[in-house]
Backbone as a printed PyTorch tensor [residue, N CA C, xyz], in Angstrom:
tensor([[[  6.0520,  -2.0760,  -3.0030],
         [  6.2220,  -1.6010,  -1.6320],
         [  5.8030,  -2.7090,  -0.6590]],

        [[  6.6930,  -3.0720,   0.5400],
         [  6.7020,  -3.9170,   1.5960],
         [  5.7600,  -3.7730,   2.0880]],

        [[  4.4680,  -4.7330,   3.1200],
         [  3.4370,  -3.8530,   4.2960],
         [  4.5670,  -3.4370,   5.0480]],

        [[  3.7550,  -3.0010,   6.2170],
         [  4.7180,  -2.5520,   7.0840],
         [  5.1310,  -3.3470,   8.1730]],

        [[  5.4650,  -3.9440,   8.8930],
         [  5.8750,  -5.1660,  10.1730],
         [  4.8040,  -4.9500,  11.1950]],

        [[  4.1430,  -5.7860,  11.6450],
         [  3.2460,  -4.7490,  12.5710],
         [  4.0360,  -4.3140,  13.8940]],

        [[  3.5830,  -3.5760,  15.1610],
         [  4.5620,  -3.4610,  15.9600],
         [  4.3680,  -4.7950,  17.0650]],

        [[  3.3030,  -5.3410,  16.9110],
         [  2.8880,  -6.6820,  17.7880],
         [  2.3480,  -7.7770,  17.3270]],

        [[  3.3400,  -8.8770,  17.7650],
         [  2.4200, -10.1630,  17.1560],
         [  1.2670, -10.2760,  17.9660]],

        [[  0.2370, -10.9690,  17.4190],
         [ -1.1050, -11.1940,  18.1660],
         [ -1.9160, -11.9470,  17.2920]],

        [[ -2.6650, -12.8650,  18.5220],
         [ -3.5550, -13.9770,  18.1580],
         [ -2.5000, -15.2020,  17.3660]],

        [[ -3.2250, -15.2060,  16.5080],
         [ -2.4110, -16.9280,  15.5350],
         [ -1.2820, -16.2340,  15.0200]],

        [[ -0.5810, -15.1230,  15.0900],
         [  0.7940, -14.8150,  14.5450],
         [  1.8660, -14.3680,  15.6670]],

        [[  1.2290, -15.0280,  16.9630],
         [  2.4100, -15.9450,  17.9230],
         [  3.0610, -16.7160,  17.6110]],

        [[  4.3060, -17.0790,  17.8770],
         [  4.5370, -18.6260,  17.6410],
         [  5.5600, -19.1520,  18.7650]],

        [[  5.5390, -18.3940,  20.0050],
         [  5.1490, -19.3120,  20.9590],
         [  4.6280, -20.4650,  21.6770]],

        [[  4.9410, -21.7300,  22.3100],
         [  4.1780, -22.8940,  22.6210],
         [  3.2330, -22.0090,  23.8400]],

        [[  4.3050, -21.6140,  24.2170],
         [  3.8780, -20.9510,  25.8980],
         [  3.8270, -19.9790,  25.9260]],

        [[  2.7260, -19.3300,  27.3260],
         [  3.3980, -17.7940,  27.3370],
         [  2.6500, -17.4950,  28.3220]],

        [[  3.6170, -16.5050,  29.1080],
         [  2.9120, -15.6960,  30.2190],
         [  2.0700, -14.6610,  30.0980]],

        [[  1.0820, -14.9190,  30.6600],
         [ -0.3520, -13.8380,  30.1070],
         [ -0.4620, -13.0940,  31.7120]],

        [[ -0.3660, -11.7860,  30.7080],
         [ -1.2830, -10.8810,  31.9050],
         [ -2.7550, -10.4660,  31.5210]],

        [[ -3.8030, -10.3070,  32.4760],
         [ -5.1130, -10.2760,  31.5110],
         [ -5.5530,  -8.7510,  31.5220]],

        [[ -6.6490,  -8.1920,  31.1360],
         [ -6.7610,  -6.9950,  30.9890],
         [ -6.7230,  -5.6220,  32.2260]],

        [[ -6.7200,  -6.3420,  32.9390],
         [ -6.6430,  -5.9770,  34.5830],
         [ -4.9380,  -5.5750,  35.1500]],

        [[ -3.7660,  -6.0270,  34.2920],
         [ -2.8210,  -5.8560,  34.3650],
         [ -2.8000,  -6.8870,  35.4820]],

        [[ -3.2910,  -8.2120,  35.8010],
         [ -3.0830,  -9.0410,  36.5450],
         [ -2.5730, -10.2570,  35.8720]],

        [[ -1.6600, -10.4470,  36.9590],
         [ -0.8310, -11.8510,  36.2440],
         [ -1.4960, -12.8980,  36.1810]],

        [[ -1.7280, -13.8450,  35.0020],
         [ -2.3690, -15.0060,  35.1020],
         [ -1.5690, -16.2510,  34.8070]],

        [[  0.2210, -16.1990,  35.0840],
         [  0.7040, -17.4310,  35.0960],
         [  1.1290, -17.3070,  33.4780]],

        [[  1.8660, -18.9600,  33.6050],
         [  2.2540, -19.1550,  32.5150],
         [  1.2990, -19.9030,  31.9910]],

        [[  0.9110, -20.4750,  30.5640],
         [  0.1650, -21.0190,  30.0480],
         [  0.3420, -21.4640,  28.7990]],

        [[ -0.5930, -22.6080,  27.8750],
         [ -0.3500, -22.6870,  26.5350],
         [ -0.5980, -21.7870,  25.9290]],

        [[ -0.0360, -21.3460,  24.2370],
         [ -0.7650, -20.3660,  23.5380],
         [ -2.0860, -20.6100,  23.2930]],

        [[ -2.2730, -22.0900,  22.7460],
         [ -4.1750, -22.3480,  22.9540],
         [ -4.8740, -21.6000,  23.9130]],

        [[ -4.3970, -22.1830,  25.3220],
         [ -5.1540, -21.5220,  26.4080],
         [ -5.6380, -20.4190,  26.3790]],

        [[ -4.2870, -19.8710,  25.8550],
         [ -4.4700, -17.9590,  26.3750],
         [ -4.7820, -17.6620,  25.0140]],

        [[ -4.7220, -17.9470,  23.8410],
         [ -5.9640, -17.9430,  22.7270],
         [ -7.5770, -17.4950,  23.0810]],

        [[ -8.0360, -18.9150,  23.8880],
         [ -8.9700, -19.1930,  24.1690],
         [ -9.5130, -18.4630,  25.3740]],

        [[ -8.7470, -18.2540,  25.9870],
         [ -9.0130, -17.0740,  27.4470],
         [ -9.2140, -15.6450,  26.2280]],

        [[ -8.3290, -14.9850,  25.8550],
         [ -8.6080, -14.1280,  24.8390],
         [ -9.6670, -14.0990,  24.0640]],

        [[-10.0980, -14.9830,  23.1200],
         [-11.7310, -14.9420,  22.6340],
         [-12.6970, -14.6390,  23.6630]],

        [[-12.7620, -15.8330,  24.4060],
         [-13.8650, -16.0240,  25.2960],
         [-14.3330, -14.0080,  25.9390]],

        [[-13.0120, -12.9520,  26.0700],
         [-13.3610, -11.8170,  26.2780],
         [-13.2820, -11.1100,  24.9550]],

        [[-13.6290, -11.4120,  24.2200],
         [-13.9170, -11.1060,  23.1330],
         [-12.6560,  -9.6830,  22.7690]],

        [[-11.1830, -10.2840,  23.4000],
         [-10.3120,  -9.1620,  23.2140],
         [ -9.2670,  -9.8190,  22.2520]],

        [[ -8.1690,  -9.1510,  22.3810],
         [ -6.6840, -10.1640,  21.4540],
         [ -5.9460, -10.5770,  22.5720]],

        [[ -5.2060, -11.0540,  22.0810],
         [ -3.3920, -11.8170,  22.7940],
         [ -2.4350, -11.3730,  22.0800]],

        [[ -1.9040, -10.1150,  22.2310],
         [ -0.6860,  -9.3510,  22.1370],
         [  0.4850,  -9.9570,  22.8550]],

        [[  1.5780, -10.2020,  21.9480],
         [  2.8090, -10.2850,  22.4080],
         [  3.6620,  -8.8640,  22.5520]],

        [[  3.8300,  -8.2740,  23.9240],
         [  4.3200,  -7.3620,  24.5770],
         [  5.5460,  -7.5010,  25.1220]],

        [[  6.3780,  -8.6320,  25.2450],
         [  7.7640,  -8.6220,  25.7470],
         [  8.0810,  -9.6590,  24.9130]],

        [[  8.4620, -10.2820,  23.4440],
         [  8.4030, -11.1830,  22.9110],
         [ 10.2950, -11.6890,  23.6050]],

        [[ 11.1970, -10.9670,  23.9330],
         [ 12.2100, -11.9300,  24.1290],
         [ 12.2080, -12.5400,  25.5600]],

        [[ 11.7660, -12.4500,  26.3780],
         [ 11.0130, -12.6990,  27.0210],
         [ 11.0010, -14.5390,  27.4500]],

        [[ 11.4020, -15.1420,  28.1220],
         [ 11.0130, -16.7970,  28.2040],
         [ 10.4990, -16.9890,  29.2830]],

        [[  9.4540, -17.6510,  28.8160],
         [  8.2720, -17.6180,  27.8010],
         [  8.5140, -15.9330,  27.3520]],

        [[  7.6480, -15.8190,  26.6140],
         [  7.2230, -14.3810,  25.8620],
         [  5.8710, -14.0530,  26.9000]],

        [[  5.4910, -12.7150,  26.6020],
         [  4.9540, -11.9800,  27.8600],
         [  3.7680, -11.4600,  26.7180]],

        [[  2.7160, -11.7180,  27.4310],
         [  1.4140, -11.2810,  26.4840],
         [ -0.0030, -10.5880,  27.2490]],

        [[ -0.3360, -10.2380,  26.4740],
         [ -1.5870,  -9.0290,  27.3420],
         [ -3.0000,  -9.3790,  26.8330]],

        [[ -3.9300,  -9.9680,  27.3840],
         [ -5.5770,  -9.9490,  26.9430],
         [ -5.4490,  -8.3500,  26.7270]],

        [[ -5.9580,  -7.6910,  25.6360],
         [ -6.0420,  -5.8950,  25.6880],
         [ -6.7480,  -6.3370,  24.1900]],

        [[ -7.6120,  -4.8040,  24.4690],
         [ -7.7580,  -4.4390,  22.8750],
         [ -7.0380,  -4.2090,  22.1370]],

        [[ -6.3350,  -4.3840,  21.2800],
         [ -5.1090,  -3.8820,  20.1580],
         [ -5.0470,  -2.6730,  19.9760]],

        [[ -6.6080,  -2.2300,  19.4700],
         [ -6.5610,  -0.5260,  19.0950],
         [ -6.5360,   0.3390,  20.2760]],

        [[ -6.8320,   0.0340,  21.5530],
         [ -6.3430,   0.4320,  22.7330],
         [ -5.5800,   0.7690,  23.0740]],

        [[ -4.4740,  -0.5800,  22.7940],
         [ -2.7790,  -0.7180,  23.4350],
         [ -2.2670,   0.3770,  22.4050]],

        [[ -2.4130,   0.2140,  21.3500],
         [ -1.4770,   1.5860,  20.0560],
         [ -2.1120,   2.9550,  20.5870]],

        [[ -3.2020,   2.8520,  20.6000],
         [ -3.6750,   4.0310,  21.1060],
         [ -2.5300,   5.1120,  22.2300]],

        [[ -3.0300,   4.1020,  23.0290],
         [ -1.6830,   4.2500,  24.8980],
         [  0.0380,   4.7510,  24.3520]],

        [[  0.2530,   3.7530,  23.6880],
         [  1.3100,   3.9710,  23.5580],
         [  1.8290,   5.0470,  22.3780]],

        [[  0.5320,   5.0850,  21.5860],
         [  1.1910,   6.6640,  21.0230],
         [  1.1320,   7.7630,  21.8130]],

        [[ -0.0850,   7.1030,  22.4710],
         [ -0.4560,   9.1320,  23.1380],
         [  1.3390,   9.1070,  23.9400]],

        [[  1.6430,   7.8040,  24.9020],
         [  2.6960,   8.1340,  25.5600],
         [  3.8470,   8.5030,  24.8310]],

        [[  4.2790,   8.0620,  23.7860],
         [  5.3780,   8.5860,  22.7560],
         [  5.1900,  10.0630,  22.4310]],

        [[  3.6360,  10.3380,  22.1130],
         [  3.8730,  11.8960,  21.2670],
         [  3.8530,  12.8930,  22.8920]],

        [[  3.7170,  12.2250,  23.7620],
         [  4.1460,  13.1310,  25.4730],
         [  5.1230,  13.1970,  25.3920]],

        [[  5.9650,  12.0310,  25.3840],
         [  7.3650,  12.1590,  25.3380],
         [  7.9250,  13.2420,  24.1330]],

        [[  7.8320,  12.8750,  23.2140],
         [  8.5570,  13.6100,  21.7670],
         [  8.0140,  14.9470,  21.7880]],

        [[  6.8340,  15.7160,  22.6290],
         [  6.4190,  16.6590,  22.6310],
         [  6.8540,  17.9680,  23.8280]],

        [[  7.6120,  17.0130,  24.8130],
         [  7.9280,  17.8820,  26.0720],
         [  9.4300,  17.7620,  25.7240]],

        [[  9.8980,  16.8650,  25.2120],
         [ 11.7470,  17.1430,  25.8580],
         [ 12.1150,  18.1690,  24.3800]],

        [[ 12.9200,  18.7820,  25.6710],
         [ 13.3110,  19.8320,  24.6340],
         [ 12.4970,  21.3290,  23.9330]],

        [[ 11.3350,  21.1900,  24.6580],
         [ 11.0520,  22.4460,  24.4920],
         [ 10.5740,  23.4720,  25.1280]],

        [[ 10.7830,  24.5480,  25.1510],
         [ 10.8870,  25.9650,  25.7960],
         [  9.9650,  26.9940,  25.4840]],

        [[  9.1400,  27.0740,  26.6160],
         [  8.3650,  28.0800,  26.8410],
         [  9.0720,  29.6210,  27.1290]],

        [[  8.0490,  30.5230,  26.9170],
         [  8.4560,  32.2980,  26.9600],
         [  7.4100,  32.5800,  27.6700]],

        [[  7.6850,  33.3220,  28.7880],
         [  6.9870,  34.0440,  29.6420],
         [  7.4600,  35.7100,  29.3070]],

        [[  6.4310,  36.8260,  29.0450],
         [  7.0410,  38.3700,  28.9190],
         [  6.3500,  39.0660,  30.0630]],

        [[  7.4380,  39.5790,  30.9990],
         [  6.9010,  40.3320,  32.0540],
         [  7.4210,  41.7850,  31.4660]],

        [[  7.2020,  42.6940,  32.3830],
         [  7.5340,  44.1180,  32.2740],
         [  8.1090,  44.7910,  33.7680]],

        [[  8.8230,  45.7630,  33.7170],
         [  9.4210,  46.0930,  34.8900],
         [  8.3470,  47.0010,  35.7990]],

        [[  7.3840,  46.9100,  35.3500],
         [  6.1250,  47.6340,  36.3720],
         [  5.0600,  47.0160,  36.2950]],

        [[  5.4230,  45.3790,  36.6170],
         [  4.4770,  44.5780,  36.3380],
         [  3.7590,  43.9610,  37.7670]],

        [[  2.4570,  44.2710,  37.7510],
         [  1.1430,  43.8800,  38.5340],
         [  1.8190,  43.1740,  39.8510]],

        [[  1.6190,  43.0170,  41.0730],
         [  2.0250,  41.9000,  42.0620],
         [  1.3620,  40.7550,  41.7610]],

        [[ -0.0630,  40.5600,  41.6940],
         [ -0.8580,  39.6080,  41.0550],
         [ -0.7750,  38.8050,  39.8750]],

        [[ -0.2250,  39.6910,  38.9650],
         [  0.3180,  39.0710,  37.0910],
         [  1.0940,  38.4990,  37.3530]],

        [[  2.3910,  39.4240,  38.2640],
         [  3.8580,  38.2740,  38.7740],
         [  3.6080,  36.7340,  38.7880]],

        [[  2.5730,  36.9490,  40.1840],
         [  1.7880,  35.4050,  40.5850],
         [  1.1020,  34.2830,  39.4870]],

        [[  0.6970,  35.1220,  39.1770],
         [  0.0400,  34.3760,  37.4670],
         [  1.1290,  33.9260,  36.9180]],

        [[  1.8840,  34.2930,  36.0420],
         [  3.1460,  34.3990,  35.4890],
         [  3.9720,  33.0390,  36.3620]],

        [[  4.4280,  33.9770,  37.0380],
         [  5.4500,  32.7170,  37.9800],
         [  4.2530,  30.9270,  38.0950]],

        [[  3.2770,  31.3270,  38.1700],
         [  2.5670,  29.9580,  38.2400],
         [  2.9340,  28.9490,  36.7160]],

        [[  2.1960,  30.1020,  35.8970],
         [  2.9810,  29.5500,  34.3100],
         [  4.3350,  28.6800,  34.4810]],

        [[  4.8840,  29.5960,  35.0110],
         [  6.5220,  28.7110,  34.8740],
         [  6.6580,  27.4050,  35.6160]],

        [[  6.0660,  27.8520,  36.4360],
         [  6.1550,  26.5430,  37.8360],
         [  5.1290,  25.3070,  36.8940]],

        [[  4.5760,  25.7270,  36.2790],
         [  4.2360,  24.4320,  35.1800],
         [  4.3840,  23.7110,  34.3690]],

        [[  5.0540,  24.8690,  33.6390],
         [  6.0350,  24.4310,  32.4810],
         [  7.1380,  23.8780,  32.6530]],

        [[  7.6220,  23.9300,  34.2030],
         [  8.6620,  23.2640,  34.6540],
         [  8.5350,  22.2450,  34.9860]],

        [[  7.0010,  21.5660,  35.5630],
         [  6.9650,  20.5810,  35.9460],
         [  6.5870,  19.7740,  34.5420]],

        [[  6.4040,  19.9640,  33.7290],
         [  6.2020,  19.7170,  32.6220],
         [  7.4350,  19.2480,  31.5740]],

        [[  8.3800,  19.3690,  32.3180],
         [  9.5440,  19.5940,  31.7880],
         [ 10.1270,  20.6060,  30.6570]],

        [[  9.3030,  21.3560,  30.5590],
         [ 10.1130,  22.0060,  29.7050],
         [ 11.0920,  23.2920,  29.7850]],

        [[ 11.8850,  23.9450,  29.6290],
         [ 12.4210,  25.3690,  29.7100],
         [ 11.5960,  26.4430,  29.4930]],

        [[ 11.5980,  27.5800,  30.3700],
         [ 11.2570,  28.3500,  30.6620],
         [ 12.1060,  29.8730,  30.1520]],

        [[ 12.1000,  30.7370,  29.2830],
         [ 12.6790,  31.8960,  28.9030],
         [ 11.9480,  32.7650,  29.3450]],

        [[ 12.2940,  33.8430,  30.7680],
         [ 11.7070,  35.2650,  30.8060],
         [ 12.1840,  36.0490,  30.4000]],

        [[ 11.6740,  37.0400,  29.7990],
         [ 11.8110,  37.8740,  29.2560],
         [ 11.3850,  39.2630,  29.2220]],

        [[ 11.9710,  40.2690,  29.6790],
         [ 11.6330,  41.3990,  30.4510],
         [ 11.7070,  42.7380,  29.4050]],

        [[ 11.0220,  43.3020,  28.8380],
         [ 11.1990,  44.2450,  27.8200],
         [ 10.8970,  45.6160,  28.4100]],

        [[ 12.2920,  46.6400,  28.4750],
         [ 12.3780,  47.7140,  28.5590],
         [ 11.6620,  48.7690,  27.9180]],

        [[ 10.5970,  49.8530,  28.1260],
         [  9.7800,  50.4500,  27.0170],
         [ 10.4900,  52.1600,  28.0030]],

        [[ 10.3240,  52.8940,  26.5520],
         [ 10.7020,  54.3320,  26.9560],
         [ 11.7380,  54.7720,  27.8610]],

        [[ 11.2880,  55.5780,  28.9980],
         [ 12.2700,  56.1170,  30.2910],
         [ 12.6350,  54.5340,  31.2420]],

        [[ 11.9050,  53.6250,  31.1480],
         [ 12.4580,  52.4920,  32.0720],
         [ 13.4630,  52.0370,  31.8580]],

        [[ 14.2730,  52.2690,  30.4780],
         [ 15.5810,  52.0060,  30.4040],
         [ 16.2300,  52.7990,  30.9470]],

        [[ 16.5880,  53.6000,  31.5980],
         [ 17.3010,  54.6790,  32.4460],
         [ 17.1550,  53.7750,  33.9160]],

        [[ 16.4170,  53.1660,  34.3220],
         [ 16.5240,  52.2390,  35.5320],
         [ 16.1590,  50.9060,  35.2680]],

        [[ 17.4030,  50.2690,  34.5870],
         [ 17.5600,  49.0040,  34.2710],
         [ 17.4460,  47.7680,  35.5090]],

        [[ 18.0900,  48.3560,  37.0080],
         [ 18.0420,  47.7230,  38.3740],
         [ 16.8330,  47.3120,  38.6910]],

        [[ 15.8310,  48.0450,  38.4570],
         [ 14.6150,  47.7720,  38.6910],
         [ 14.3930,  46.2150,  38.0910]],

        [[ 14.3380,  46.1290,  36.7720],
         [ 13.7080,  45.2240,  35.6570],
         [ 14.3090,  44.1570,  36.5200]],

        [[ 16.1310,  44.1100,  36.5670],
         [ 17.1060,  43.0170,  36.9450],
         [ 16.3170,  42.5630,  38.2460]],

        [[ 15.9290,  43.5610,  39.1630],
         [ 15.3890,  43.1020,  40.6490],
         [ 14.2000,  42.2720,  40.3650]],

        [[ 13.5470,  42.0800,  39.2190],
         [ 11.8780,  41.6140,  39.2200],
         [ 12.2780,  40.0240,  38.5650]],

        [[ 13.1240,  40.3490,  37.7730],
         [ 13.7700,  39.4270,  36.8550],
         [ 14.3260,  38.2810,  38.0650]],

        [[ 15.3120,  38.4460,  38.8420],
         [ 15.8770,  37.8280,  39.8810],
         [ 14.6970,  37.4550,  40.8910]],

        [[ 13.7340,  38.0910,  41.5740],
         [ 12.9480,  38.0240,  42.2800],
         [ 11.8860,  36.7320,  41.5970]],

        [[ 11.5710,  36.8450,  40.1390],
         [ 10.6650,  35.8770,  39.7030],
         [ 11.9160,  34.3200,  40.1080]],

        [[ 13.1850,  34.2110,  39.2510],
         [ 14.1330,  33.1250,  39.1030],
         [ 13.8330,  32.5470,  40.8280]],

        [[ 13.9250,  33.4560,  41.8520],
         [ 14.0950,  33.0620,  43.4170],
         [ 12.6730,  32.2260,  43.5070]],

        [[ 11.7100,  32.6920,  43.1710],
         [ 10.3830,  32.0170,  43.4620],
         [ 10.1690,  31.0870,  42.8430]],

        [[ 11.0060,  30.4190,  41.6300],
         [ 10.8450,  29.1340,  41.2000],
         [ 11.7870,  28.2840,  41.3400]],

        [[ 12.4580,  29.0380,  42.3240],
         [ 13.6680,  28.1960,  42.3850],
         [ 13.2930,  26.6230,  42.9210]],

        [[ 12.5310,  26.2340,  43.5660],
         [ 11.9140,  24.7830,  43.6820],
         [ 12.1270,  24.0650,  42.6190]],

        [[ 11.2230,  24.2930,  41.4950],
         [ 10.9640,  23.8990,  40.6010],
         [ 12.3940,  23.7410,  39.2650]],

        [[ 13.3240,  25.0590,  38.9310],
         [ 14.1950,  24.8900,  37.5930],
         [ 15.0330,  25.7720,  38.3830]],

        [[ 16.5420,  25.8070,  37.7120],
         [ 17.3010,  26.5480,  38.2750],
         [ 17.6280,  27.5430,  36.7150]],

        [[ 18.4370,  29.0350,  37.0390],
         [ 18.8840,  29.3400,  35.5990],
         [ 20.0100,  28.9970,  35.1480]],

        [[ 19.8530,  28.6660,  33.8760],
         [ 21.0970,  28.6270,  33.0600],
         [ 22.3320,  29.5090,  33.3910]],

        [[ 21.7770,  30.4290,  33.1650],
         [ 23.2610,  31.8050,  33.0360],
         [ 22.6240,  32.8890,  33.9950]],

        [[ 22.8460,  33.8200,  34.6640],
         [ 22.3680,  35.0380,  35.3270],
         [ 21.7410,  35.8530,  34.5820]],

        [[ 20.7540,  36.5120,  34.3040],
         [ 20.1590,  37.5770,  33.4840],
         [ 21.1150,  38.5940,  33.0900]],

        [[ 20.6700,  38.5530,  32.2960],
         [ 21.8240,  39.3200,  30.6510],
         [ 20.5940,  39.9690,  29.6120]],

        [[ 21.1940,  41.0520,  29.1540],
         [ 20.2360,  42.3580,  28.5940],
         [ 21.5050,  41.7490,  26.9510]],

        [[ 19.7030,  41.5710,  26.0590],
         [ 19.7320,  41.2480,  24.4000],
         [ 19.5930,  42.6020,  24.0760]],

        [[ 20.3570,  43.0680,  23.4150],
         [ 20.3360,  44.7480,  22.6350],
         [ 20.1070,  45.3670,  24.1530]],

        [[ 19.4710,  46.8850,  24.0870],
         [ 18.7840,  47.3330,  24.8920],
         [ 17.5800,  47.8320,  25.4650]],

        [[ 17.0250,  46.4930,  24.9630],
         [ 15.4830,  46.8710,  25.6620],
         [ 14.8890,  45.2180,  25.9950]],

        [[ 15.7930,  44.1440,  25.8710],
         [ 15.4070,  42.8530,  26.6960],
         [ 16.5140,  42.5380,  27.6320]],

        [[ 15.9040,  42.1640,  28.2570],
         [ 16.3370,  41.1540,  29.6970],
         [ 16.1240,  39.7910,  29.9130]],

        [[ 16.6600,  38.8510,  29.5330],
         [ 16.4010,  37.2390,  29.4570],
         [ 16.9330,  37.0290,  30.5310]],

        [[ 16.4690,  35.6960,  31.0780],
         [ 16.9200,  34.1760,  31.5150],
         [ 16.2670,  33.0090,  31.5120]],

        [[ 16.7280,  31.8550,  31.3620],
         [ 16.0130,  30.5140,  30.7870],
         [ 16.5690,  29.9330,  32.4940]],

        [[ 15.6750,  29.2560,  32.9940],
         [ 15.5150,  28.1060,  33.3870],
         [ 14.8700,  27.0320,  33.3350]],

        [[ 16.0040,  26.0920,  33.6470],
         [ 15.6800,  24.6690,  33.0160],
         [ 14.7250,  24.0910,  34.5390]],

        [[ 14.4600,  22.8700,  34.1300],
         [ 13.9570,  22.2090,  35.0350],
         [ 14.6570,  21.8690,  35.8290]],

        [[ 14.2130,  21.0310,  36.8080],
         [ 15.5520,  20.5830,  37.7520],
         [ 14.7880,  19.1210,  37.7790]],

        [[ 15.5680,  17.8200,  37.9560],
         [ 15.0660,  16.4380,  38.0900],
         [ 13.9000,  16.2730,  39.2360]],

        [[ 13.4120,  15.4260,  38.1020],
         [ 12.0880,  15.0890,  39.4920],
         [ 12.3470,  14.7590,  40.7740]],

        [[ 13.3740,  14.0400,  40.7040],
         [ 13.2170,  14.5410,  42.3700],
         [ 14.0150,  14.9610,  43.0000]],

        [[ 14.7150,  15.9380,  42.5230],
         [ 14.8780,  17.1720,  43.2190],
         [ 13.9110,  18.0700,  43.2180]],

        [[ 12.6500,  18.5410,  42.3490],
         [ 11.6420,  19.4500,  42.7650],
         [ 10.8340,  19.1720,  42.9440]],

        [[  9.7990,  20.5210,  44.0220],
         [  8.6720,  20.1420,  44.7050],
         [  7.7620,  19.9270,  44.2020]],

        [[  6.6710,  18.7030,  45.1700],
         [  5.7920,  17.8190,  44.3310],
         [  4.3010,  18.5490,  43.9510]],

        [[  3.8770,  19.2520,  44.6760],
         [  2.9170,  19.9810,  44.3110],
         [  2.9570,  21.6300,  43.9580]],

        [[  2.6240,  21.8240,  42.7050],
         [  2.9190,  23.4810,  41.9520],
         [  2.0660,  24.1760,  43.0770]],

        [[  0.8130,  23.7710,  43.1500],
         [ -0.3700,  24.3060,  43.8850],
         [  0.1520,  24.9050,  45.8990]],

        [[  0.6190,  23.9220,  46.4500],
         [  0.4220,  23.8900,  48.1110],
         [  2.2370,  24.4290,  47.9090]],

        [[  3.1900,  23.9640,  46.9350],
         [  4.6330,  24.4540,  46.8390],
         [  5.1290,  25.8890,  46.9170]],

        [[  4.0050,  26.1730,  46.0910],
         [  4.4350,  27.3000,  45.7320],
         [  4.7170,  28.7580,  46.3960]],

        [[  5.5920,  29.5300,  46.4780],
         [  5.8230,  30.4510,  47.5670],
         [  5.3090,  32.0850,  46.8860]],

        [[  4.2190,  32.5700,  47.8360],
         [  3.8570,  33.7190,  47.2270],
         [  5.3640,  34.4120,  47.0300]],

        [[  4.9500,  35.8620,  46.0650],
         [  6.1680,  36.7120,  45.8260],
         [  6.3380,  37.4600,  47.1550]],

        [[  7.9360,  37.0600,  47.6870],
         [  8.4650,  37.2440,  48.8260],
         [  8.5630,  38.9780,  48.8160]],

        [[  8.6250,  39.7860,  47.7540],
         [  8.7470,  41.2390,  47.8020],
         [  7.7250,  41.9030,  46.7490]],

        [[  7.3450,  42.6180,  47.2190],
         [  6.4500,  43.7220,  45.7510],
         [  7.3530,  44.4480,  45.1590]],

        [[  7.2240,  44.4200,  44.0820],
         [  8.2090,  45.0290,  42.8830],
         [  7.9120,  46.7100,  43.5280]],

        [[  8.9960,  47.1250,  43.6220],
         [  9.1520,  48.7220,  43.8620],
         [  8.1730,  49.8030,  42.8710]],

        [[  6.7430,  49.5420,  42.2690],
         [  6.7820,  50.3730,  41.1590],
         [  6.4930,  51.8500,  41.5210]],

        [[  6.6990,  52.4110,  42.7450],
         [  6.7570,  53.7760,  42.7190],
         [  7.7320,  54.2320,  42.2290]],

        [[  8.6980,  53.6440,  42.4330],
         [ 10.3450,  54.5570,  42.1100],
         [ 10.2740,  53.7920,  40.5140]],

        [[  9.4700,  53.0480,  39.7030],
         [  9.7010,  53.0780,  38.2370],
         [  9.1840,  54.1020,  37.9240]],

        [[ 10.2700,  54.7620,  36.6940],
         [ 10.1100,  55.9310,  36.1720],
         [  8.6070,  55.4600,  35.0910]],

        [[  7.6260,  56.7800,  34.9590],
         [  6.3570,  56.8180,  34.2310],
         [  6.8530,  56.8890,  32.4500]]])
């Protein structure tokens, strides 16, 4: 079995004459010999990572090594961990004005978060006999995030006792920048006198 390639040359497995060093500060320090920036590198008792090797000169970083992998996994497993996946929010059609708020905040996060959002509204007993209701709370939540994701499809009833809709995110900048100061209380209180008991 092969080692493995590492993902960065560094220190004496440059082979660069030259190279542009940035130092740990993310400040540019020019172009320079590899000695130099060797020797600038010891002296902080860090490495000389090659970070843009096609690059002319090649582009290198004073950093800790186990640092830089560090960074850049956490940023990969952010990435590989948000796209593409979809959160579930379950409300009910005689659900709290306050929970709404809770709830709808959830989403407004998960959106900024990028991910999809599925509500999901479950009909129990006599509340299926006033399905309008659920649809009105259902629509009423989609309106209050509308900042943030738009829906896929209009709310649509799975068998008869759910009520879905997914919204997606909408591009950063098209939505608003703060969840917190953005956000619009619920413009109506859910009717729950006229939901049947």
């Amino acid at each position: 079995m092969h080692p493995r390639e590492p993902l960065h040359r560094r220190n004496g497995k440059i082979r660069a004459r030259e190279v542009r060093v940035i130092d740990e500060n993310k400040e540019q320090l020019g172009v320079m010999s590899l000695n130099e920036a060797l020797r600038l590198a010891q002296a902080k008792d860090l490495d000389l990572v090659e970070v843009v090797p096609q690059a002319i000169p090649p582009v290198c970083r004073i950093v800790n090594y186990g640092k830089l992998l560090y960074e850049e996994a956490k940023r990969e497993t952010h990435t590989r961990s948000t796209a593409g996946l979809m959160k579930e929010i379950q409300i009910s059609p005689v659900i709290d004005r306050h929970d709404l708020a809770t709830k709808r905040d959830h989403a407004i996060q998960f959106l900024c978060d990028d991910m999809k959002v599925r509500i999901k509204l479950r009909f129990r007993g006599r509340q299926k006999a006033h399905k309008e209701i659920g649809f009105q709370v259902v629509n009423q939540f989609i309106q209050d995030v509308a900042a943030y994701g738009r829906v896929d499809a209009p709310p649509k009833m799975l068998g008869d006792r759910d009520l879905n809709a997914v919204i997606s995110p909408l591009p950063r900048n098209k939505r608003a920048k703060n969840p917190r100061e953005a956000s619009p209380e619920p413009t109506a209180e859910v009717p729950v006198s006229e939901a049947p008991a």
